[in-house]
C-alpha positions in Angstrom: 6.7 6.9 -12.6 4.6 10.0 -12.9 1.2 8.0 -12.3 2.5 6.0 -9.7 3.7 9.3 -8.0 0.3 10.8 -8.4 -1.6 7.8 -7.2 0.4 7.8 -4.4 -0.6 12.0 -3.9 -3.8 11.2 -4.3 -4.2 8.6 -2.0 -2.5 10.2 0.8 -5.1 13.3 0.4 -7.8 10.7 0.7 -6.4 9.4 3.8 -5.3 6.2 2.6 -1.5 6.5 4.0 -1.0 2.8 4.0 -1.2 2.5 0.3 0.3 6.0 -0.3 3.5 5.1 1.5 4.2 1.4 -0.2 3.7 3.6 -3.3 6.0 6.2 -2.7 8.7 3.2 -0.9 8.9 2.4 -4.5 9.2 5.2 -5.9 12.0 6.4 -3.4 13.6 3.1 -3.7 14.5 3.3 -7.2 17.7 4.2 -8.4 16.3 5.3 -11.5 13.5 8.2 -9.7 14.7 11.7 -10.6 16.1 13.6 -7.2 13.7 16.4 -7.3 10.5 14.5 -7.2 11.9 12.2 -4.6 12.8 14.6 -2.2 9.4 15.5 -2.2 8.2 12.3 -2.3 10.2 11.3 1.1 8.3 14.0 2.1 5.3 12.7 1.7 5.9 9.5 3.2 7.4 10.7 6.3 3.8 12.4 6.6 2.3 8.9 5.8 4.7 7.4 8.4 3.5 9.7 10.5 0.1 9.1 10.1 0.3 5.3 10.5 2.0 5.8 13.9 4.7 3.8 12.1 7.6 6.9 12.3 9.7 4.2 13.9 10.1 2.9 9.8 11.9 5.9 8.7 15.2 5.4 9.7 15.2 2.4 7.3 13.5 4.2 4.4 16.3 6.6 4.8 19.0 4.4 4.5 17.0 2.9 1.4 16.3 5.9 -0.5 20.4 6.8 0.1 21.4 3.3 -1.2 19.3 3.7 -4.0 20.8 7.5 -5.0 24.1 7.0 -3.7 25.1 8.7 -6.8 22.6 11.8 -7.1 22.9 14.1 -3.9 
């Protein structure tokens, strides 16, 4: 989890949001991600989102990343 999280930090600096954001999907996605990393991680892909002129996505990720952490507010 801690690689794929700093991939996916790495690649967004570079400018490669596409990649950054599927990454951090993932990450967000799983029930098993720790809250405080994830909060930041939605961050970061809201940035991605963003970028991509894809915001319209985030709704969805949302509802997603509260499926997945139903549990963990």
């Amino acid at each position: 989890e801690q690689d794929m999280r700093a991939s996916a930090r790495k690649q967004h600096a570079e400018g490669n949001h596409a990649a950054a954001f599927e990454t951090l999907k993932k990450l967000i996605t799983n029930p098993q991600s720790a809250a405080e990393p994830t909060v930041d991680d939605l961050h970061i892909a809201w940035q991605c989102l963003q970028q991509l002129g894809r915001i319209d996505e985030l709704d969805d990720l949302l509802a997603e990343a509260v499926k997945a952490h139903a549990q963990d507010w």
